[in-house]
C-alpha positions in Angstrom: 40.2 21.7 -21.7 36.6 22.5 -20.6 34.1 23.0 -23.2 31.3 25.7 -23.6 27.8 26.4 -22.9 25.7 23.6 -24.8 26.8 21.2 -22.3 24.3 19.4 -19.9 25.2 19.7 -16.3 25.1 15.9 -14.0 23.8 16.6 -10.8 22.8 14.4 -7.6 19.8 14.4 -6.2 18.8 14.8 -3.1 17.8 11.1 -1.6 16.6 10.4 1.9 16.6 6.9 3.0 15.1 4.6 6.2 14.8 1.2 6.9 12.2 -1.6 8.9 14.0 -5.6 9.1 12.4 -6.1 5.6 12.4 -2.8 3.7 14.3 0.2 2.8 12.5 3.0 1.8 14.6 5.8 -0.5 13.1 9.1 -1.7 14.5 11.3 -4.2 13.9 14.5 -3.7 13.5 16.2 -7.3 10.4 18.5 -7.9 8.6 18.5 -11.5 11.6 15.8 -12.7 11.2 14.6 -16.2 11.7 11.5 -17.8 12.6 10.1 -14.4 14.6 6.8 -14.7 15.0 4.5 -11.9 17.1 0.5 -12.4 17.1 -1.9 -9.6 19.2 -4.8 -9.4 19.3 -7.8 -7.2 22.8 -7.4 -6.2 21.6 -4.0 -4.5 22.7 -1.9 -7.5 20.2 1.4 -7.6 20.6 3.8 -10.1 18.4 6.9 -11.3 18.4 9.5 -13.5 16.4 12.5 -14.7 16.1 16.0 -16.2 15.6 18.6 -13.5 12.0 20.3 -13.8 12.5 23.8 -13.1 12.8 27.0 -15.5 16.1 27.3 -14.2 17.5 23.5 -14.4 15.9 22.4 -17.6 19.4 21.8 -18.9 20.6 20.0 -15.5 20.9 16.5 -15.3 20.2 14.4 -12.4 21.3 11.2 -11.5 22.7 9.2 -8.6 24.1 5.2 -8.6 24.3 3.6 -5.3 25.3 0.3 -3.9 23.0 -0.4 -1.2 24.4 -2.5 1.7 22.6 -6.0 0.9 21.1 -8.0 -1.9 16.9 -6.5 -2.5 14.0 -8.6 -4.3 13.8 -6.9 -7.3 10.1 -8.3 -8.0 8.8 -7.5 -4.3 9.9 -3.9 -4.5 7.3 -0.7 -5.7 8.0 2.7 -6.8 5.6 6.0 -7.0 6.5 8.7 -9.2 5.4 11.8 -7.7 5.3 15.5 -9.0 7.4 16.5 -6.1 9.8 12.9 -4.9 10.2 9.4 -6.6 9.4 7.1 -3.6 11.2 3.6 -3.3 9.9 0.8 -1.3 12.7 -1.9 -1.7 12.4 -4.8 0.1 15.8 -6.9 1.2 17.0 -10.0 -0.2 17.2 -11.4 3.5 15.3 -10.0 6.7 17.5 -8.2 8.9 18.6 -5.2 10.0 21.4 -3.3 7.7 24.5 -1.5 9.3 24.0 1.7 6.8 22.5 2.0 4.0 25.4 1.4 1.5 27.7 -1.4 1.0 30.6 1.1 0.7 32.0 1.7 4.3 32.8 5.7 5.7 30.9 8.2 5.6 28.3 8.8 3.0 27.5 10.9 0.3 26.8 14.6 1.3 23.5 14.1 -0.9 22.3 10.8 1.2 20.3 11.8 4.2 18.4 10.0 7.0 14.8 10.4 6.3 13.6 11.2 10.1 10.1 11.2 9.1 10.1 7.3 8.6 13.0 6.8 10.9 12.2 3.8 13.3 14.8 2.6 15.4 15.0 -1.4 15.6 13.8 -1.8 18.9 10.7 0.2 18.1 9.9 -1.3 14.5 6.8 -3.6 16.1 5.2 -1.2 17.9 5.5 1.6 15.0 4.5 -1.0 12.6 0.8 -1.3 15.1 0.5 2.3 15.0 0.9 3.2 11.3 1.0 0.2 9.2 3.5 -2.1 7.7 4.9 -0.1 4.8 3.6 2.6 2.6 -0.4 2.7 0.8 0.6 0.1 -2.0 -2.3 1.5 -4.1 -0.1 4.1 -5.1 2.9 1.9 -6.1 4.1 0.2 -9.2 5.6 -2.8 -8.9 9.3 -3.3 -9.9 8.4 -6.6 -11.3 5.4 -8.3 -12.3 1.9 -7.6 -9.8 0.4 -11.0 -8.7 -3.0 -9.8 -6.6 -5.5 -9.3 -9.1 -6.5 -13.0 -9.0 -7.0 -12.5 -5.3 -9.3 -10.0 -5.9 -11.7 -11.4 -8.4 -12.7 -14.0 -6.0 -13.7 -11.8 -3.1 -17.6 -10.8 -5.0 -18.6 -14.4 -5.3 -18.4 -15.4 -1.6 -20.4 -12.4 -0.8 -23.0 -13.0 -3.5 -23.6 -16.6 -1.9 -24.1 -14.8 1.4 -27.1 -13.0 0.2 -28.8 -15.7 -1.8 -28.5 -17.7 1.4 -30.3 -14.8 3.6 -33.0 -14.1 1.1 -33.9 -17.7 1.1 -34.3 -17.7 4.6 -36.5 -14.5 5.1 -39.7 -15.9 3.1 -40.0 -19.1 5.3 -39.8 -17.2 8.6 -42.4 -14.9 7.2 -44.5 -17.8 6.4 -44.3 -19.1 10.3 -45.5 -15.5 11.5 -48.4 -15.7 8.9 -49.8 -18.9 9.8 -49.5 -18.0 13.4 -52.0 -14.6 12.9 -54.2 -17.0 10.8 -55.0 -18.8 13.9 -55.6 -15.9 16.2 -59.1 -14.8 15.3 -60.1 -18.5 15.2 -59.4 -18.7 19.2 -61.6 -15.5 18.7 -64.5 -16.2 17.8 -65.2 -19.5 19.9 -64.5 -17.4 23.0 -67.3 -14.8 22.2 -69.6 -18.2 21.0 -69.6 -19.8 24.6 -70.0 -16.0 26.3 -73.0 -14.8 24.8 -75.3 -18.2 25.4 -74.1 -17.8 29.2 -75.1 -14.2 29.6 -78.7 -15.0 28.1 -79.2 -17.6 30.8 
């Protein structure tokens, strides 16, 4: 019944996962992946697919679906495509701690691995969290959804342009004080040496 050589193998990749109370982090592990696809869905649905990269996979197909434990914010969670992994920061629908990672209970998938780099247990997310950061460096995520900081940053220059105008009007009137106050110096001066000299003719 099996067909011949033309046809495409389907793969999974492999994905390590971790979790804080509001995020769960999954990374595929596929190096040089192309046309990587990856579909989030509020209900906690994740699916991804790609061609495998190397001369010897070209004709391999990749993918994975997965039905995560609990509901995720589609529009609060970021992706980085990397040449190496596809990083996933997904943040949960509620805040709390998840049993496992899927929804599905057993054991899982022999390709879904604890990522022990990121692993925090619970009792140790705060003082982690001090240590290294909440998250991941968000300049080097995409957004799932829609990004909503760039207004935020356009008004950070004009506060620090009123700062300056403020300073620079202040420097020219203390200068002015100091100036006035030499000015009056070699008048003290020269009265001084008047009322000597007569004396010391005398």
């Amino acid at each position: 019944m099996g067909q011949g050589g033309g046809e495409v193998l389907s793969r999974h990749p492999q994905i390590l996962w971790a979790q804080r109370s509001e995020t769960v982090y999954l990374t595929v592990e596929l190096p040089d992946a192309k046309n990587p696809q990856v579909k989030l869905e509020p209900d906690g649905r994740f699916k991804f697919s790609a061609m495998g990269g190397g001369s010897s996979s070209d004709n391999e197909s990749y993918e994975a679906d997965l039905e995560l434990y609990g509901k995720v914010d589609v529009e609060g969670s970021k992706i980085n495509v990397g040449p190496r992994h596809i990083l996933c920061e997904i943040e949960k629908g509620e805040e709390g701690w998840w049993k496992r990672l899927l929804k599905q209970e057993g054991k899982a998938p022999a390709y879904v691995r604890a990522d022990w780099n990121r692993w925090v247990d619970e009792d140790d997310e705060e003082e982690e969290d001090e240590l290294r950061g909440r998250g991941m460096d968000g300049s080097e995520f995409t957004s799932f959804g829609g990004d909503s900081d760039e207004e935020e940053d356009e008004e950070l220059p004009d506060t620090s342009k009123v700062d300056e105008e403020e300073k620079e009007e202040e420097l020219p009137n203390a200068n002015k004080t100091d100036g006035e106050k030499e000015e009056e110096l070699p008048n003290t001066n020269k009265t001084d040496d008047e009322e000597e000299v007569p004396k010391a003719e005398v």
